[in-house]
C-alpha positions as CSV (number, residue, x, y, z in Angstrom):
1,X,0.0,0.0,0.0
2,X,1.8,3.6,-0.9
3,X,1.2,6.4,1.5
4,X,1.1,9.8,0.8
5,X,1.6,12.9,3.1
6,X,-0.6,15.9,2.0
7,X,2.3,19.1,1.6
8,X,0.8,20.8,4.5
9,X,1.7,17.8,6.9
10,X,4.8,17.6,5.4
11,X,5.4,21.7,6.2
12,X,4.3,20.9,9.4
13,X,6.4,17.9,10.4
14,X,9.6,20.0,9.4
15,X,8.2,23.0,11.3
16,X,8.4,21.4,14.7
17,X,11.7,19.5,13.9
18,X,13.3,22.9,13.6
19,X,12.0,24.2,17.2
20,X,12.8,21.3,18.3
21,X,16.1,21.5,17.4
22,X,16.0,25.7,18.0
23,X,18.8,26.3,20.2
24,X,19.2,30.4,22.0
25,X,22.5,31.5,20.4
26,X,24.4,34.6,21.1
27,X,26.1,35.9,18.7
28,X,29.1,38.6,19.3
29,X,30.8,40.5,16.7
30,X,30.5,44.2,17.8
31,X,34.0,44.9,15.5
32,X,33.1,48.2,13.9
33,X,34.5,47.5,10.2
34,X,32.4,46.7,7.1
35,X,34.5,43.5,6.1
36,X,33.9,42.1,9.8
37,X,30.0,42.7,9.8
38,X,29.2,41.2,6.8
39,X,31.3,37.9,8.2
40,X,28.8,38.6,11.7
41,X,25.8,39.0,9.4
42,X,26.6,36.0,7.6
43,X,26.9,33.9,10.7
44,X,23.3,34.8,11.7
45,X,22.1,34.6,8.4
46,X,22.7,30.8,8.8
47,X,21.9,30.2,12.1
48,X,18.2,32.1,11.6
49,X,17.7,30.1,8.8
50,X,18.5,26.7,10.3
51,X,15.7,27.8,12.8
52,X,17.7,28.7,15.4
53,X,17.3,32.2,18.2
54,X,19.2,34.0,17.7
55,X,21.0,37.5,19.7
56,X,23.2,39.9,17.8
57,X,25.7,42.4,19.0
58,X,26.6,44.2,16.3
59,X,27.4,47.7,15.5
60,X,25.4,47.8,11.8
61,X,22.1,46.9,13.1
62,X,19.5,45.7,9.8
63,X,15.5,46.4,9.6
64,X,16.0,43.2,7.3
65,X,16.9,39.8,9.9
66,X,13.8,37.9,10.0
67,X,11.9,37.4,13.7
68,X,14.0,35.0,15.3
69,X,16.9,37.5,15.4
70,X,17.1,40.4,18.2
71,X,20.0,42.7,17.5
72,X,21.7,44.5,20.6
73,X,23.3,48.4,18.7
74,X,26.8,48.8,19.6
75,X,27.3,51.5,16.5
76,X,29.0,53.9,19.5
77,X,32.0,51.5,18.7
78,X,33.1,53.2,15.4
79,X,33.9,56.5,17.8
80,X,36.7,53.9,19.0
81,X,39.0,53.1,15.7
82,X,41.2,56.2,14.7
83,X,39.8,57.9,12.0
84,X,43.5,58.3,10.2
85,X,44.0,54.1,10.1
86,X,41.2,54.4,7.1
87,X,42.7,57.3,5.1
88,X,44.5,56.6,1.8
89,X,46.2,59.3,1.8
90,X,47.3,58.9,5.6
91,X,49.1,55.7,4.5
92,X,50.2,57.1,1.3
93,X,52.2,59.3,3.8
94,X,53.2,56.6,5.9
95,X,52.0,58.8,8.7
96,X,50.5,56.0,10.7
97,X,51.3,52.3,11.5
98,X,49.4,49.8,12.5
99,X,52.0,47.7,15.4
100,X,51.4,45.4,17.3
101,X,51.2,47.4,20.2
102,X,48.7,50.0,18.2
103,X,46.8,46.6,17.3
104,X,46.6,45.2,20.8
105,X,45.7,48.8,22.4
106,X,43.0,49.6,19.7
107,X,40.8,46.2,20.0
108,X,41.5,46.3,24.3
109,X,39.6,49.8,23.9
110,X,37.2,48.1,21.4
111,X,36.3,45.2,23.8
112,X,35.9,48.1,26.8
113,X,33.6,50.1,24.4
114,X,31.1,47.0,24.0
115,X,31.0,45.9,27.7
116,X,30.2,49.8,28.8
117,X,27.8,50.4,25.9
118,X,24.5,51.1,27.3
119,X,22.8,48.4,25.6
120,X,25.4,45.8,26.0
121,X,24.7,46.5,30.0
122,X,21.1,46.5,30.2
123,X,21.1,43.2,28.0
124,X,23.5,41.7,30.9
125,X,21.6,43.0,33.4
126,X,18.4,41.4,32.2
127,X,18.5,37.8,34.4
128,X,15.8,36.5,31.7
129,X,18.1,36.2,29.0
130,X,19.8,32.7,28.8
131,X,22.0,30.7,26.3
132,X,22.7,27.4,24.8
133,X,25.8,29.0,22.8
134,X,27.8,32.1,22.2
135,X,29.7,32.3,19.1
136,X,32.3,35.8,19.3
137,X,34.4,36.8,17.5
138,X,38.1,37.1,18.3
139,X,40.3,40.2,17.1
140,X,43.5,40.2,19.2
141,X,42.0,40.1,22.7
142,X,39.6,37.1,24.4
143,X,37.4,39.3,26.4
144,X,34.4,37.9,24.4
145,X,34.4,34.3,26.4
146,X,33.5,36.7,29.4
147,X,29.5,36.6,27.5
148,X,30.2,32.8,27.4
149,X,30.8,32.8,31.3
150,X,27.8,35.5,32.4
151,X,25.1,33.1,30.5
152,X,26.9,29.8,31.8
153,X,27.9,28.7,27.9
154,X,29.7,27.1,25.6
155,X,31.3,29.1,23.3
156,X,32.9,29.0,19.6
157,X,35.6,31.6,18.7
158,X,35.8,32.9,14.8
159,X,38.5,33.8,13.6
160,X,38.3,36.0,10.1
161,X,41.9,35.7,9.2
162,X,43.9,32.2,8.0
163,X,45.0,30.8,10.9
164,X,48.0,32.0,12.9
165,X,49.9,31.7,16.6
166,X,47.3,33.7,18.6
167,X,44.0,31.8,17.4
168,X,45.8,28.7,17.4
169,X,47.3,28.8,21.2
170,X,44.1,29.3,22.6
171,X,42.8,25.7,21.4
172,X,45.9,24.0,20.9
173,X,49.6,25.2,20.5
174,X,51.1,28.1,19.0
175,X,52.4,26.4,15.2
176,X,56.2,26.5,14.5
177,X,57.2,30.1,13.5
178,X,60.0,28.5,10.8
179,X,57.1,27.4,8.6
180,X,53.4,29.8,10.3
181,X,54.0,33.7,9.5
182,X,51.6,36.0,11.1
183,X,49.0,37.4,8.9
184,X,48.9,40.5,10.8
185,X,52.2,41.7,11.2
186,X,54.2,40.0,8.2
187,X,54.5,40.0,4.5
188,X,57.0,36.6,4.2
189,X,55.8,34.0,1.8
190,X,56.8,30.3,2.1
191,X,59.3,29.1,2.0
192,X,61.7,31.6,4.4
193,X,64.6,32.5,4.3
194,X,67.3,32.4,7.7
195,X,66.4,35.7,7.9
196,X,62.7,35.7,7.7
197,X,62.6,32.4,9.9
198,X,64.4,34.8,12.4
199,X,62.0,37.8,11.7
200,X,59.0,35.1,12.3
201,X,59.8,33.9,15.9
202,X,60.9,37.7,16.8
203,X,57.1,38.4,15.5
204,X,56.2,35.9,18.2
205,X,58.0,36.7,20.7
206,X,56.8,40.4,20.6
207,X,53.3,39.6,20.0
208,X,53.3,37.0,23.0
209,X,55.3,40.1,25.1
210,X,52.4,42.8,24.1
211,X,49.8,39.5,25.1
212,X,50.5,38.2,27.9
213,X,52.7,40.5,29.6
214,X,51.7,43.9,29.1
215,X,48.2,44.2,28.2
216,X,47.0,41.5,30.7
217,X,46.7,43.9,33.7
218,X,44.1,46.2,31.5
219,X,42.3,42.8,30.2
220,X,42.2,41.4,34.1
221,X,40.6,44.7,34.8
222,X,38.0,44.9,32.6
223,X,37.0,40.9,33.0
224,X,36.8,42.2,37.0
225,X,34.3,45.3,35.6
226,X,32.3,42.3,34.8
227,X,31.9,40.7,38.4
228,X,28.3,42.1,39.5
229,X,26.9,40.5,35.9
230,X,27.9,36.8,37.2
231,X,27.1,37.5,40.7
232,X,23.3,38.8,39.7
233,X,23.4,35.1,38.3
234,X,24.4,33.8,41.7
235,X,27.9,32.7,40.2
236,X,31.7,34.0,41.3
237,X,33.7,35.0,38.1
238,X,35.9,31.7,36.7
239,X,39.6,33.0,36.8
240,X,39.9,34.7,33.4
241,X,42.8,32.3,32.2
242,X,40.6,29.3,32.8
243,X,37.4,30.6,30.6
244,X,39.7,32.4,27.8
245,X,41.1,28.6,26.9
246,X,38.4,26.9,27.1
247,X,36.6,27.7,23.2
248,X,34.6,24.4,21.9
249,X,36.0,25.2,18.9
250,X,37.2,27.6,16.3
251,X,35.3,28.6,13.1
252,X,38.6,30.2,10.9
253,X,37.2,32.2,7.6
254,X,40.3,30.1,6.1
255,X,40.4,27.4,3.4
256,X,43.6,25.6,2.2
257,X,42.7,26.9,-1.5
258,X,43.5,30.3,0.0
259,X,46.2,30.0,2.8
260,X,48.7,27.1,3.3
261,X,48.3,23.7,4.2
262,X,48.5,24.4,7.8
263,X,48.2,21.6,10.8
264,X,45.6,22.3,12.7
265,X,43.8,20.6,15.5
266,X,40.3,18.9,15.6
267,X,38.3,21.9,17.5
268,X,39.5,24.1,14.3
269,X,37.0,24.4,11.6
270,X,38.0,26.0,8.4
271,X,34.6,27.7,7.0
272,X,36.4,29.9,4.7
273,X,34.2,31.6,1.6
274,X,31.1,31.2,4.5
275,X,29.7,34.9,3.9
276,X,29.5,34.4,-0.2
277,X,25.9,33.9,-1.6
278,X,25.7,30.7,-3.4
279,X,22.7,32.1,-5.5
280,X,24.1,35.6,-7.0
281,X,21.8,38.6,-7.2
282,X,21.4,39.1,-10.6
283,X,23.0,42.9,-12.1
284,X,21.3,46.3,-12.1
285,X,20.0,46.1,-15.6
286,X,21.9,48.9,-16.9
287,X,25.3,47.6,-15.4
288,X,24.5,44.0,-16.8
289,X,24.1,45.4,-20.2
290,X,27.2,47.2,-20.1
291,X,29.3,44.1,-19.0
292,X,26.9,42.0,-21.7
293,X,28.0,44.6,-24.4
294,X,32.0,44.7,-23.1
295,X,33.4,42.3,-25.4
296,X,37.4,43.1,-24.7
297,X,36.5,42.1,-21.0
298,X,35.5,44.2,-17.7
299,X,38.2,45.5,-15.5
300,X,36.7,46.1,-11.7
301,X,38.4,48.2,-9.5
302,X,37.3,48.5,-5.5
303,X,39.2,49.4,-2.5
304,X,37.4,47.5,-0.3
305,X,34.7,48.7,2.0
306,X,36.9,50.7,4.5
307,X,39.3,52.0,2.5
308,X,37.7,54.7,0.1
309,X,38.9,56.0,-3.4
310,X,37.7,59.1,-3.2
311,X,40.3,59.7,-0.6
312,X,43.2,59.1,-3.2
313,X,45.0,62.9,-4.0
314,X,43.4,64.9,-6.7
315,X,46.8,64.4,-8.8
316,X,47.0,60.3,-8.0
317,X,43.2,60.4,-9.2
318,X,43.8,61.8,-12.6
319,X,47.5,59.4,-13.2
320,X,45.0,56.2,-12.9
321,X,41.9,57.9,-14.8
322,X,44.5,58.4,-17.5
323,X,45.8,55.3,-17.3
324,X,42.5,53.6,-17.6
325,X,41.8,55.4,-20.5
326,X,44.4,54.0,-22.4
327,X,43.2,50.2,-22.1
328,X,40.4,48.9,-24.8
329,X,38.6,47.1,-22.1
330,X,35.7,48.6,-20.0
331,X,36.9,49.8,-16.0
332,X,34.2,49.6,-13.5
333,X,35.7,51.5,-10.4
334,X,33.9,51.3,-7.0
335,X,34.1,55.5,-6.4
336,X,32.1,57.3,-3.4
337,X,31.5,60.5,-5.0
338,X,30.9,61.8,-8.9
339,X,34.3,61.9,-10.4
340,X,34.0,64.4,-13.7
341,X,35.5,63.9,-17.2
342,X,35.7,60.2,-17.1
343,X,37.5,58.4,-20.5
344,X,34.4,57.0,-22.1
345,X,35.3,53.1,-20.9
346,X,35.4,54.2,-17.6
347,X,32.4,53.9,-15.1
348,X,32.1,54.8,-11.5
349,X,29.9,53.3,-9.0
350,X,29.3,54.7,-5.9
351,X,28.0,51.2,-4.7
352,X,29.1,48.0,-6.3
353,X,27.8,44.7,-6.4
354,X,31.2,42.7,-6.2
355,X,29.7,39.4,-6.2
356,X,27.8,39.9,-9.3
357,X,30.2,41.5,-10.8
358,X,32.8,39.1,-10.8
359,X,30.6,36.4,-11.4
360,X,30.0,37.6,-14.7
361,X,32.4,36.2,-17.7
362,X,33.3,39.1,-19.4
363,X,35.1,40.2,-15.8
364,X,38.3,39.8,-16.7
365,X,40.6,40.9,-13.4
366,X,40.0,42.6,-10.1
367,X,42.2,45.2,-8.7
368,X,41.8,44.8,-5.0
369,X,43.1,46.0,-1.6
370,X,43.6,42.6,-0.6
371,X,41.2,42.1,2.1
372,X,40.3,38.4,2.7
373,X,37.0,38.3,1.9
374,X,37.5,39.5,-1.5
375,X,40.8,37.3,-2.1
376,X,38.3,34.8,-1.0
377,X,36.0,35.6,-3.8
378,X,38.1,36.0,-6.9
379,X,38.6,32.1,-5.5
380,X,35.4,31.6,-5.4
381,X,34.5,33.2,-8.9
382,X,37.6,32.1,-10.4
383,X,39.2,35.9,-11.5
384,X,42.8,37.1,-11.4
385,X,43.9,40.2,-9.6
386,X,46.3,42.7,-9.1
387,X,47.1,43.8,-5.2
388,X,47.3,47.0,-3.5
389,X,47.4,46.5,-0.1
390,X,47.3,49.2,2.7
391,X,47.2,47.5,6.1
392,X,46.9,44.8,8.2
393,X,46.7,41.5,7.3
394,X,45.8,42.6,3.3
395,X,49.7,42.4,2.7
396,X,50.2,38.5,3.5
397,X,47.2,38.4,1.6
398,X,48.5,39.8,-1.6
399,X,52.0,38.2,-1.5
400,X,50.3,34.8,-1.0
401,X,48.3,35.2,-4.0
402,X,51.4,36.0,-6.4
403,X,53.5,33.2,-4.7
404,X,50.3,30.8,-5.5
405,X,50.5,32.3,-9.4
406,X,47.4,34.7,-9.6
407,X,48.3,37.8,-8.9
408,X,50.3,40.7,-8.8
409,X,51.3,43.3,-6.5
410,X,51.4,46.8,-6.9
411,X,52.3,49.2,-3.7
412,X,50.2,51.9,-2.5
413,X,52.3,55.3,-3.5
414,X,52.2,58.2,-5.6
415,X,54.0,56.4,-8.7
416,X,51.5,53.2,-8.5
417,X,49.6,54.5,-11.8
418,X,52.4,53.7,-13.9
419,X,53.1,50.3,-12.3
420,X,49.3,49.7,-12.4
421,X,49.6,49.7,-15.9
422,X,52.2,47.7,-16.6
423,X,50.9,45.2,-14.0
424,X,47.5,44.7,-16.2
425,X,49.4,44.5,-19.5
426,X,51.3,41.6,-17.7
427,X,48.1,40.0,-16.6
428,X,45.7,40.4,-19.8
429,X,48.6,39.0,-22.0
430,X,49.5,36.1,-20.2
431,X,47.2,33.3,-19.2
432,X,48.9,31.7,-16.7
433,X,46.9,33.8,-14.1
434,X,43.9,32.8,-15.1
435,X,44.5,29.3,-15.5
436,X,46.1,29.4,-12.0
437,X,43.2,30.9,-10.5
438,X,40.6,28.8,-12.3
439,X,43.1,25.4,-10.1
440,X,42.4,27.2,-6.8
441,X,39.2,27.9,-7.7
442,X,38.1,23.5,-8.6
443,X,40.1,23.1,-5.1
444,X,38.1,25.9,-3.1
445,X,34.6,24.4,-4.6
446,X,36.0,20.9,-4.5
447,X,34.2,20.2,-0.7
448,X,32.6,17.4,0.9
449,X,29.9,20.2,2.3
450,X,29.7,23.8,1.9
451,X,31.2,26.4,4.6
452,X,27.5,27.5,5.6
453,X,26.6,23.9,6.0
454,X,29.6,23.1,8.1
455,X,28.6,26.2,10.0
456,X,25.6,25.4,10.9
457,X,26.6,21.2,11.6
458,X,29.5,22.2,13.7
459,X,27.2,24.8,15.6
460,X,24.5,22.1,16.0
461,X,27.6,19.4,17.3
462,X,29.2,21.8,20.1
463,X,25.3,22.4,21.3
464,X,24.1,18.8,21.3
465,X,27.5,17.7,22.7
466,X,27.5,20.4,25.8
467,X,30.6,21.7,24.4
468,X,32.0,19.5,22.3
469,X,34.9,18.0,24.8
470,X,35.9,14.8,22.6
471,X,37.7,17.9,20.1
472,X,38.9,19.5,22.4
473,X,43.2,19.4,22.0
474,X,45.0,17.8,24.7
475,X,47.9,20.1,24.2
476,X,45.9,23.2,26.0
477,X,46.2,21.3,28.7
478,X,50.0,20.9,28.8
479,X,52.2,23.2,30.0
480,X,55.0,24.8,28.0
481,X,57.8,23.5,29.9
482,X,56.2,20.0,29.5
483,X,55.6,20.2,25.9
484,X,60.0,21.0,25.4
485,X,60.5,18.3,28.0
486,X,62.4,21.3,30.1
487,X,61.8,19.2,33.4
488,X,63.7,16.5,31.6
489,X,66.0,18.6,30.4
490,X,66.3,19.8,34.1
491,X,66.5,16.8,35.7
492,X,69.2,15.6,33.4
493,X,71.3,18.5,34.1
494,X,70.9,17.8,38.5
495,X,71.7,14.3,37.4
496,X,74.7,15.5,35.9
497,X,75.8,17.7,38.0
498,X,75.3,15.3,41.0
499,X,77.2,12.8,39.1
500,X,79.9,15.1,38.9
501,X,79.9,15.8,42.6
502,X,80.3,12.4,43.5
503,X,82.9,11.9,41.2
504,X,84.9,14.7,42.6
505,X,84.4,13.5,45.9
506,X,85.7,10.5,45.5
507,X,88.7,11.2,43.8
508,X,89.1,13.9,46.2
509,X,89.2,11.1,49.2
510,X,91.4,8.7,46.9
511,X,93.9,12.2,46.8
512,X,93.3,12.4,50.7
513,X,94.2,8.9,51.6
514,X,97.4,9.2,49.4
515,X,98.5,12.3,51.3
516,X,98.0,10.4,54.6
517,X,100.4,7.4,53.6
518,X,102.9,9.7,52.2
């Protein structure tokens, strides 16, 4: 006999599958950049659409998240990044760096900035809310795992760079500096020389002395701030080291298509390529009949969504227009403001739909700043590009890039028009780049499941395990001197130099007793 289920029942079934698999999940990822919201809003997106509740902290609150998602504002958080680490023209000048101490001070004062928001503290001080999970976001500081300890959670870290020393430590062991560099603070590409091996463990070594030695006394106070919010709960704060190592895993916006083939431990999940839309928003339809009717192939141009163009001097503006004039394809440049007497195959948009854009076949190369989520999509979509990075971790991800074949890099300065030039001549010419990039690109889609469905299964696993502690590394749990066998090494050296005493002693009573007979 065949059954049949009417649609409605069928609706119905899988409607109270999802509640009862809905979990309360706090999401943190109050970071006030562009490139790190659209990473936050992509975690949500998935999480709300697997059916789960969902809190946000975020400082770009949407009218658009569907019900199950109440956002908490933090949007006071962009009063906290300097305004002169975004200006083009500031780091044309070289007038500000971004060091590690700069990094480590801006995202402790960051972290402060979201626990004193006003919002942040009435949330905590509302004793309703509870939590099955928190998933935060870490950016040089674990302050985040304090939510995880307040609502009595697990909790998963992100990370939204490839994975380096810092992320790594907290669920495992910091990787070996000869072979790991650090995507913030270095530009080496595998393999190093002596001299970058050196410049790679003197990287650690200062990042782990900013860490650990000076910044913990401002971190310690701040996790204290938080005291009354665990108390209200009836709990005493956990010491701070104890809940900072004690993630249930790692999410990492990393894939090995895009980084290195890095050893990493079970609690790290490599989602990498996670924020992308696999259904692409079709064009504009004026913009997708200019790209239809470009039959030399589309050049698109964007610095990224914190860096801005129209910050570029007037002079520097008019070298690239000029340049871009001279090429027979068509130049879409992502450009905040009107920019007068254009060369005809030159467009400006003041908002660009990137993903669309280089999905289409006539886009034939992508000058970028090098941020990782656009590396990640000229992966994704299969495009070369040319690199002109401007900070942070956009460097590594440039030179990476040209070392893996697709790209080229061009420096930010007041000669890179000329060099531009030459550096798209080089790439429209010679096809290795785009057969490179078309390789990475079978190995990025080349999965056994998609980034968001890992997302959301790894989610689901750390809340139906309580935490996950099967992945969880045994090396966190080892101390350094244990893991270099110093105690050995130690007890050796007592053995040694016991040995030697004895030894001296008795030859020094064999030398006595042959004075006495004499």
């Amino acid at each position: 006999m065949k059954l049949s289920l009417c649609p409605w029942l069928v609706l119905a079934t899988l409607s109270c599958t999802l509640v009862a698999d809905a979990a309360r999940i706090l999401i943190v990822f109050p970071m006030p950049s562009p490139s790190h919201v659209i990473l936050g809003d992509a975690v949500v997106k998935h999480l709300a659409a697997a059916g789960h509740d969902i809190t946000y902290i975020t400082p770009v609150p949407k009218k658009t998240f569907p019900q199950n998602v109440q956002q908490v504002d933090v949007s006071d958080n962009f009063k906290a990044v300097p305004t002169e680490l975004l200006d083009i023209k500031t780091l044309l000048e070289k007038k500000f760096s971004l060091s590690m101490d700069v990094m480590f001070q801006l995202m402790n004062n960051i972290h402060n900035t979201t626990f004193h928001n006003p919002n942040v503290q009435k949330f905590l001080r509302d004793a309703n809310q509870q939590f099955d999970l928190v998933i935060a976001e870490w950016m040089h500081c674990e302050l985040y795992s304090a939510f995880a300890g307040i609502f009595n959670a697990p909790y998963i870290w992100v990370s939204t760079v490839e994975p380096h020393w810092m992320v790594l430590s907290l669920i495992d062991e910091a990787p070996n500096p000869a072979y790991s560099p650090d995507p913030m603070f270095s530009s080496n590409s595998l393999p190093f020389t002596f001299v970058e091996r050196v410049q790679e463990l003197w990287s650690q070594i200062r990042g782990y002395y900013w860490k650990e030695i000076v910044f913990p006394a401002k971190t310690n106070e701040i996790y204290s701030g938080l005291a009354p919010y665990f108390k209200m709960r009836g709990r005493e704060p956990p010491n701070y080291d104890d809940l900072r190592f004690n993630a249930s895993i790692m999410f990492g916006n990393s894939h090995v298509s895009l980084g290195e083939a890095t050893r990493l431990p079970q609690n790290y999940k490599p989602i990498g390529g996670y924020h992308i839309n696999t259904d692409v928003a079709p064009l504009p339809a004026d913009l997708q009949k200019l790209m239809d009717d470009s039959k030399n192939g589309v050049i698109y141009f964007s610095m990224g969504s914190n860096l801005k163009s129209k910050h570029f001097p007037e002079e520097l503006k008019r070298k690239i227009l000029k340049m871009f004039g001279g090429l027979k394809q068509t130049v879409l440049w992502k450009f905040e403001e009107v920019l007068p007497d254009l060369p005809s195959n030159v467009h400006i948009l003041q908002w660009a739909p990137q993903p669309s854009i280089l999905a289409h076949p006539n886009c034939v190369l992508f000058i970028t700043h090098g941020g990782l989520l656009s590396t990640t999509e000229t992966t994704y979509f299969a495009k070369p590009i040319i690199g002109i990075p401007a900070f942070a971790d956009q460097f590594i991800n440039v030179d990476r890039a040209v070392a893996k074949g697709f790209a080229k890099r061009v420096d930010l300065s007041y000669n890179m028009a000329d060099e531009l030039g030459v550096a798209i001549n080089e790439m429209l010419q010679n096809p290795s780049y785009t057969n490179k990039v078309k390789e990475l690109s079978f190995v990025y889609h080349h999965r056994i499941a998609s980034p968001s469905a890992e997302l959301v299964h790894w989610t689901d696993h750390v809340i139906k395990t309580r935490g996950a502690p099967h992945l969880r590394s045994p090396a966190i749990s080892v101390p350094f001197y244990q893991k270099m066998y110093l105690d050995l090494l130690a007890l050796i050296v007592v053995a040694l130099l016991g040995l030697r005493a004895v030894v001296r002693l008795i030859f020094k009573k064999k030398s006595d007793k042959k004075v006495k007979k004499q």
